[in-house]
TIVORO-589677 format. One record per residue (C-alpha): residue number from 1; residue in one letter; chain; z, x negated, y negated. Coordinates in steps of 0.001 Angstrom, whole numbers, plus 500000, padded with zeros to 6 digits. Layout:
! TIVORO-589677
REC   num   residuo   cadena       c3       c1       c2
REC   NUM         a        A        Z        X        Y
...
//
This chain:
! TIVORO-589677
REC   num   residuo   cadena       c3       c1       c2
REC     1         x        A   489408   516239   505204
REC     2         x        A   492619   515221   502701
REC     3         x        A   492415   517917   499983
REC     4         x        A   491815   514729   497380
REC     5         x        A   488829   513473   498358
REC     6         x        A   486409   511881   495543
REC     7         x        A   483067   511095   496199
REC     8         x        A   482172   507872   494439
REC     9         x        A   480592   508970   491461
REC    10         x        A   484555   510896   490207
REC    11         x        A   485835   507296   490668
REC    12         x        A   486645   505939   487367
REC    13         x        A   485171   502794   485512
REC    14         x        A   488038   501506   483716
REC    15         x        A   492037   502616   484919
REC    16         x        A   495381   501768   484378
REC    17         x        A   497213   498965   486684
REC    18         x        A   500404   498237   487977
REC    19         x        A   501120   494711   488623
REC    20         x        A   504247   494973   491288
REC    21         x        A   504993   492054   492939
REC    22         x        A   505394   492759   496993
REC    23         x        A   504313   496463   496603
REC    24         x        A   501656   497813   498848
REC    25         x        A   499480   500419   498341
REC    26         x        A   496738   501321   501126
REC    27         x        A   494711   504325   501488
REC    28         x        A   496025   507238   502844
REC    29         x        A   499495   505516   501902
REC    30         x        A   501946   507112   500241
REC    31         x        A   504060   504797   497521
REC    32         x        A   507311   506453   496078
REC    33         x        A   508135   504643   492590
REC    34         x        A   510875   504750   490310
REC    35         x        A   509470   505068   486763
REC    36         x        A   512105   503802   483654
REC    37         x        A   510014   500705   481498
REC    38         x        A   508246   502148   478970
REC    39         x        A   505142   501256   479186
REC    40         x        A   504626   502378   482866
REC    41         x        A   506391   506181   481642
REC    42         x        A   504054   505864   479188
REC    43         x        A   501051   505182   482085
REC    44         x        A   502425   507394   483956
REC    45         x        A   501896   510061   481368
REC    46         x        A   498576   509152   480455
REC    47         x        A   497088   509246   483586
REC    48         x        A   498629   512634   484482
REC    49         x        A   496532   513904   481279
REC    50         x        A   493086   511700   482762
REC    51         x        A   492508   512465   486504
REC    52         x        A   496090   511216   488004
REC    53         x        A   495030   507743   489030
REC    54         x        A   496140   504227   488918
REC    55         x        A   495634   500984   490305
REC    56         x        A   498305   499204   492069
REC    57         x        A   497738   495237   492521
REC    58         x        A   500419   492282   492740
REC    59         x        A   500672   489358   490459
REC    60         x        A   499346   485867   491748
REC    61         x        A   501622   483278   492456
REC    62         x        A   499062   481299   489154
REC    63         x        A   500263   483854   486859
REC    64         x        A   496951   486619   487054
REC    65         x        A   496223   489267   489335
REC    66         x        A   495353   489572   492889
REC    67         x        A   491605   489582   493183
REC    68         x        A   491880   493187   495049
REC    69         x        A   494002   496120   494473
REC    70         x        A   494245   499874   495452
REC    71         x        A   493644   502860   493574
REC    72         x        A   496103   505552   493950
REC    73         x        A   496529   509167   492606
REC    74         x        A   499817   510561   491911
REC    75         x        A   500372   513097   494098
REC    76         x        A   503867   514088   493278
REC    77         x        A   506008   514135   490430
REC    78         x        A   509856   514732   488707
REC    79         x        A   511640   513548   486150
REC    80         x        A   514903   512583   486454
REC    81         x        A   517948   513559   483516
REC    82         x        A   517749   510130   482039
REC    83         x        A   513867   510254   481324
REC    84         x        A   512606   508017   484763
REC    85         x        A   509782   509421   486154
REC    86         x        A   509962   509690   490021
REC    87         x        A   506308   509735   491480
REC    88         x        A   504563   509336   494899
REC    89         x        A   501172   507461   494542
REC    90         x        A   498775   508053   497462
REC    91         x        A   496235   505722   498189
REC    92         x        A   492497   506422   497572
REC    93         x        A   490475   503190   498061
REC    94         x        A   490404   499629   496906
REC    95         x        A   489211   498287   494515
REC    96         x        A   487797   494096   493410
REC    97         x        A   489616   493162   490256
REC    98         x        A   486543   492940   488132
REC    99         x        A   487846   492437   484243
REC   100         x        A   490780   492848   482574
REC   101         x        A   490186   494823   479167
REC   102         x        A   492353   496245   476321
REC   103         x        A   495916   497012   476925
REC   104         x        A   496798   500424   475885
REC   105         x        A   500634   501523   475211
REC   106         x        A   501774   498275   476402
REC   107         x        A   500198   498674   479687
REC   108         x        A   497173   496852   481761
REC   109         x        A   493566   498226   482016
REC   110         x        A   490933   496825   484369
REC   111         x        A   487386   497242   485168
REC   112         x        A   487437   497797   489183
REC   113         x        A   484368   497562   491561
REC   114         x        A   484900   500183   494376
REC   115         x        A   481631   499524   495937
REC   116         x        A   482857   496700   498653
REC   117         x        A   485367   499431   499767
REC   118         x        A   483618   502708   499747
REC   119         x        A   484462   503249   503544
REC   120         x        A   487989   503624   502557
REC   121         x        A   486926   507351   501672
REC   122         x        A   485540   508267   504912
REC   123         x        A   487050   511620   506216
REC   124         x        A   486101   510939   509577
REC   125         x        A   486961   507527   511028
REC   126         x        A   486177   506007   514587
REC   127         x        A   489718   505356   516615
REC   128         x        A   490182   501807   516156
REC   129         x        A   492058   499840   519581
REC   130         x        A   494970   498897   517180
REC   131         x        A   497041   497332   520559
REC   132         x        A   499520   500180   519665
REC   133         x        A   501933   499391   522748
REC   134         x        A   502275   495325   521506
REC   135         x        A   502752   496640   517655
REC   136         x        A   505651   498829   518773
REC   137         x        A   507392   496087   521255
REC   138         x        A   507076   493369   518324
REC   139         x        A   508460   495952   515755
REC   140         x        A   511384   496488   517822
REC   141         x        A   511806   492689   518220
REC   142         x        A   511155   492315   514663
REC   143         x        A   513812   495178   513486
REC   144         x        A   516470   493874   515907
REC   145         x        A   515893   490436   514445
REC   146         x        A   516577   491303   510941
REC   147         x        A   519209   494115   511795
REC   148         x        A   517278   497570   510754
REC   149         x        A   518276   500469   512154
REC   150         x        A   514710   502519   512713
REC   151         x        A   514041   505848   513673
REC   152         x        A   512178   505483   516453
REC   153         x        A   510992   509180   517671
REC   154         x        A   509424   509390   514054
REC   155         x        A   507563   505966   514759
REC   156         x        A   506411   506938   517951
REC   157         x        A   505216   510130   516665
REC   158         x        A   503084   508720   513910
REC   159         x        A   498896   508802   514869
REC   160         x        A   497891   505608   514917
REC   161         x        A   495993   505108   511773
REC   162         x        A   499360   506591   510435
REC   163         x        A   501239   503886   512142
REC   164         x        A   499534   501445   511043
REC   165         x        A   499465   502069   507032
REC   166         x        A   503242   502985   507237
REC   167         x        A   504354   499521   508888
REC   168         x        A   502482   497351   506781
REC   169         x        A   503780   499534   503882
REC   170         x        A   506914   499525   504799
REC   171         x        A   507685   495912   506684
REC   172         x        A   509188   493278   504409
REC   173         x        A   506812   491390   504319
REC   174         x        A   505938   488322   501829
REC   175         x        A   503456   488704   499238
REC   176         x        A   500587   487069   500467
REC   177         x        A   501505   488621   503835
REC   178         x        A   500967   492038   502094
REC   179         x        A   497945   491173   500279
REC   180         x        A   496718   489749   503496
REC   181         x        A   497110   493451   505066
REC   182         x        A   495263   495074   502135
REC   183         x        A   492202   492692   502272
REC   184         x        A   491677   493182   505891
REC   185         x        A   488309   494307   506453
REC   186         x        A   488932   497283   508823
REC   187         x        A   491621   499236   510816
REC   188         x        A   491601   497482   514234
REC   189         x        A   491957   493612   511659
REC   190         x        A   494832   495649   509920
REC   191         x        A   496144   495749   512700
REC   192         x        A   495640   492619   514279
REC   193         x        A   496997   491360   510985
REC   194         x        A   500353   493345   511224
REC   195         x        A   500976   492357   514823
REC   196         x        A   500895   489183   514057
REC   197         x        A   503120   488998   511253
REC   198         x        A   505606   491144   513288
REC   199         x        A   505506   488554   516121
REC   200         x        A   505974   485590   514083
REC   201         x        A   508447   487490   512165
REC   202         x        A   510813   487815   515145
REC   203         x        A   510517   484510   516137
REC   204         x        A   512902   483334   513810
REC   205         x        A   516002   481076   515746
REC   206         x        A   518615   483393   514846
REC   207         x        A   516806   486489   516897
REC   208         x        A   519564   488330   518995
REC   209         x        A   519638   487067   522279
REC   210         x        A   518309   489606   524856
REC   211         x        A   517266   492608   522222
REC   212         x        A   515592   494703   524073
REC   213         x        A   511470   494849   523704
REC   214         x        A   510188   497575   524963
//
């Protein structure tokens, strides 16, 4: 068992947010941020006085929020000579976007229903066939396609629930792409999901001819 883990009545009611546009937060992620506005040092602050948690969720392209986010807790923290905060945010569980309430410091508050995602806190979870072989030949085609240079013993090492939250973390993906990933119902669609966006991401015409797959 993580040494966070909540049971469902710790979870808060109301919580700061961080709208980020094309960040992803799942559980058991980990999301490094680079603090400086004021109003998130100012979150930031707040919530390392009151539990350590906030909700990350990304804009819609209409102008309001995503109707699902993630609740993180900020599990490490520095600060930096010219006042940015430098923080890892690991994911807990989602969360529906229920209401949007008063603004406090400059920064958003929400009402969050946790209930549709209470499996995210499960300590124990069933392997889920996550087709690891096809992820890691379409990642390759996928990195060779856009020119990144991976590290691929550390890849290979990663468990595969570990695989999985890291790549569709990490890919650079589109928005929707990423909400896409954090709505998916379960591991093995996760995963479905992010194979799928790594195939038809390297299908692009100006792939390198005859990158190796595999």
């Amino acid at each position: 068992m993580p040494p966070f883990h909540p049971r469902p009545e710790d979870l808060p009611l109301e919580f700061a947010v961080f709208p980020l546009t094309g960040a992803l937060l799942l559980p058991r992620g980990k999301l490094p941020l680079n603090i400086f506005e004021p109003r998130y040092l100012a979150m930031v602050q707040d919530s390392l006085a009151t539990g350590r948690m906030f909700g990350m969720i990304q804009p819609d392209p209409q102008g309001g929020l995503y109707r699902v986010g993630c609740l993180g807790r900020l599990s490490s923290f520095s600060e930096t000579d010219d006042g940015r905060l430098l923080i890892t945010l690991t994911g807990v569980l989602r969360f529906a976007f229920g209401t949007e309430i008063e603004m406090r410091k400059g920064y958003r508050r929400v009402r969050g229903d946790f209930s549709p995602y209470l499996g995210d806190l499960a300590a124990d979870r069933p392997p889920a066939d996550i087709r690891r072989d096809k992820i890691l030949t379409a990642l390759r085609v996928y990195f060779g396609h856009r020119g990144v240079d991976a590290n691929w013993d550390a890849i290979r090492g990663l468990p595969d629930d570990a695989l999985i939250v890291t790549l569709a973390m990490a890919c650079p993906f589109e928005p929707a792409e990423k909400q896409a990933l954090l709505e998916a119902p379960d591991d093995a669609d996760r995963a479905a999901t992010l194979l799928a966006l790594l195939e038809m991401g390297a299908a692009g015409p100006d792939r390198p001819s005859g990158y190796p797959v595999s």
